[in-house]
C-alpha positions, 0 to 999 in steps of 0.5 A: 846737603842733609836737612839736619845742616840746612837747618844748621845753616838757617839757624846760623844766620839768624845767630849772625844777626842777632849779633850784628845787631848786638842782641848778644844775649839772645844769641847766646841763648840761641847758641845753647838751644843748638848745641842740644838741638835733635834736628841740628848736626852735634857741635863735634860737625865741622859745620858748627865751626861757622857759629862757634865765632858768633857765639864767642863774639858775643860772649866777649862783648857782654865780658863773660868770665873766662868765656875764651877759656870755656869757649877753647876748652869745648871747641878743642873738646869738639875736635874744631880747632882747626878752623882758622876762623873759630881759632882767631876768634878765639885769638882775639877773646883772649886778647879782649880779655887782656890775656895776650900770654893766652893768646899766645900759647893758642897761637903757638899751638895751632897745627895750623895758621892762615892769614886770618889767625896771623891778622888776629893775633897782631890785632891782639898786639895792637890791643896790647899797645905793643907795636913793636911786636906787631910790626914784629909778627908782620916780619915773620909770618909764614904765610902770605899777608894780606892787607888786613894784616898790614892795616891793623898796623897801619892803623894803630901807628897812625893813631898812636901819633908818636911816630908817624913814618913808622906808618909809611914805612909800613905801607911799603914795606906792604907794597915790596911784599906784593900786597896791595894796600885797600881803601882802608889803608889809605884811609889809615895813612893819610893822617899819618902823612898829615901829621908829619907834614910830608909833602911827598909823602901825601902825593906817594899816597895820593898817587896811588890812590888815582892809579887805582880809582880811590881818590874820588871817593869822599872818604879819601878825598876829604883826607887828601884834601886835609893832608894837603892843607896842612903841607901848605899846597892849597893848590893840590887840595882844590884839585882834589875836592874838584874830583871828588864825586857826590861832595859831602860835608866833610870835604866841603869841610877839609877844604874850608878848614884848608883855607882858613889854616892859611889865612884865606878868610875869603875864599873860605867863607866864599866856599861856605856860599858855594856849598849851600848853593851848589851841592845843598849840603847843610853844614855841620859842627866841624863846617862851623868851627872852620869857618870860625877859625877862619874869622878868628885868623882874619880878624872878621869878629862881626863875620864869625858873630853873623855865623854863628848866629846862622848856624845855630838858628838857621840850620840848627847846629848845637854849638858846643864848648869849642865852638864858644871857644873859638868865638872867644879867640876871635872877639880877643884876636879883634881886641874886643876883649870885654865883649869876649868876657862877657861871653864867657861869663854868659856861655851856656855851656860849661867853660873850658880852659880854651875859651880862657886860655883865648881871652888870657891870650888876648890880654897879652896881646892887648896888654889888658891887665883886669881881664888878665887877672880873672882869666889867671886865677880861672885858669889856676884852678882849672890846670893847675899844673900848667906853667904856660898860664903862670908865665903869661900872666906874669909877663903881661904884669911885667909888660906893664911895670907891675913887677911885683905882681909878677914876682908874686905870680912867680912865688905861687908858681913855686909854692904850688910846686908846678914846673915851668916848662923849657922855653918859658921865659919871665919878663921880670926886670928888677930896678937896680939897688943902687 
């Protein structure tokens, strides 16, 4: 190696971390100095195609105009375009840019393409919002996949949320082709199980992650133990936090929400004692919503109180709207419904259309019309689209008698042109005329 590409090599690194550490603009700046730089090979050197990227990156990242067209039309000029990573990151520009046509057109045009451009050009895809033709190019690559390819897929299914399977049938299909799913696969996958609900899905997964060393890792773990909870096997979801190695928060956490999801008040406030005596781990906001959920579904108003107290001054955990919210739900589960208003009203945080939709929700049940009202007219203001808190106030009028309040309820209802949703129904019985 000549003295002018070790210099280029130095140099490159310290571009390389000028932009992992976002200092883009110094690496732009930097980029300049070695395009004209006398002791550096010229930028037609395929050596350069190593910071091209880099440069590129940060240019898209500061959103510089045109910057992948400027960036192509001096890469092609530099005869560099045939670096798969110089043309994916290029790919992936045009995509930032939300020029997927341009994207294209270069995809197409390269004389050649390896997994990295094929994975490039479907994350453009999945920027887009157009899975089909994500899922599309993972059909008809001519090249091998890799896993990278199969995850930004795996990914944007799973967080989409529309159609969850489509994730599974995904992984294998990736599994038929002969590639082994990684960490972040599955780290992708599992809430697309947890969403569906699917048992044997979750224990496919599962199984996987065993034969090949994952499901101790807390990341995995933490997941699993989510999955699991929600397909309604607490018993799969201990064994998996009991192979959990180095247990953090947030699988101390999944399993505590677990159990609070089913009803286990006990046994999740008995792991919050567990966890600060075993592992020493502080909680967090997620732990506290946990454990208020876990009151709130056990009617345990004094035990919620005595947490939140603990976890806001003891371990200093900021309690946020949903925190206030849940508390709210709890106090109204209990019946304790004034004590609930005058959280609200005293809340030092915003109120959000949670915390009333739990008192509103609670006067129902408890057929407390005054609060109704106030938590009506809130909640009127704050969605008034939502024909869920017309219907509910108007039902608790009519659980009372108050048949023309809920009359009048439904009138405004109708004059504020809101649409009552299909399975909403209105308890309003008139007296017969006769």
């Amino acid at each position: 190696m000549s003295s002018g590409h070790r210099r280029l090599a130095s140099v490159t690194k310290v571009l390389t971390t000028h932009v992992n550490a976002a200092r883009h603009r110094d690496a732009l700046s930097l980029f300049s100095c070695m395009l004209s730089a006398p002791d550096l090979p010229p930028p037609t050197d395929p050596s350069f195609a190593h910071a091209f990227p880099l440069a590129i990156k940060s240019a898209t990242a500061l959103r510089v105009p045109r910057a992948a067209a400027f960036f192509h039309a001096f890469a092609d000029k530099c005869g560099l375009l045939s670096s798969p990573f110089l043309a994916s990151a290029l790919i992936a520009s045009y995509g930032a840019g939300a020029s997927r046509e341009l994207a294209r057109r270069l995809f197409d045009e390269l004389p050649a393409r390896n997994a990295v451009v094929w994975s490039a050009m479907i994350s453009v895809h999945v920027r887009a919002g157009d899975l089909a033709a994500a899922a599309s190019a993972l059909d008809t690559m001519d090249v091998a996949p890799t896993a990278s390819c199969f995850n930004t897929v795996i990914a944007a299914v799973a967080d989409s949320g529309e159609h969850p399977t489509r994730a599974i049938e995904v992984y294998r299909h990736m599994r038929r082709v002969g590639v082994a799913p990684s960490f972040i696969t599955l780290l992708a996958l599992v809430p697309a199980c947890t969403a569906m609900g699917a048992l044997t899905s979750v224990k496919e997964v599962h199984g996987f992650a065993v034969r090949h060393g994952m499901s101790s890792r807390s990341h995995i773990g933490s997941s699993l133990i989510e999955a699991y909870g929600r397909c309604g096997s607490l018993a799969s979801a201990q064994r998996v936090f009991d192979q959990v190695q180095d247990r953090d928060v947030v699988v101390w956490s999944s399993l505590v929400s677990a159990y609070a999801f089913h009803g286990r008040a006990e046994v999740a406030m008995s792991l919050f004692r567990q966890m600060k005596d075993q592992d020493d781990v502080r909680p967090d906001s997620i732990m506290f919503l946990s454990l208020l959920a876990a009151c709130a579904h056990s009617g345990h108003a004094d035990d919620a109180l005595q947490y939140f107290d603990v976890l806001t001054k003891r371990y200093g955990v900021e309690a946020c709207g949903d925190h206030y919210s849940c508390l709210v739900d709890v106090l109204g589960r209990a019946g304790r419904l004034n004590q609930a208003y005058d959280l609200i009203r005293t809340m030092p945080v915003k109120v959000t259309a949670k915390a009333w939709g739990a008192l509103l929700a609670a006067c129902r049940k408890y057929g407390e019309v005054g609060l109704a009202e106030v938590a009506g007219r809130a909640l009127f203001e704050m969605e008034p689209e939502n024909a869920g808190n017309f219907v509910s106030l108007a039902n608790i009028y009519s659980g009372r008698g108050m048949h023309e309040d809920a009359e009048r309820v439904r009138r405004e209802m109708e004059q504020r042109g809101v649409q009552r949703l299909p399975g909403s129904s209105w308890m309003i019985h008139r007296k017969s005329s006769c």
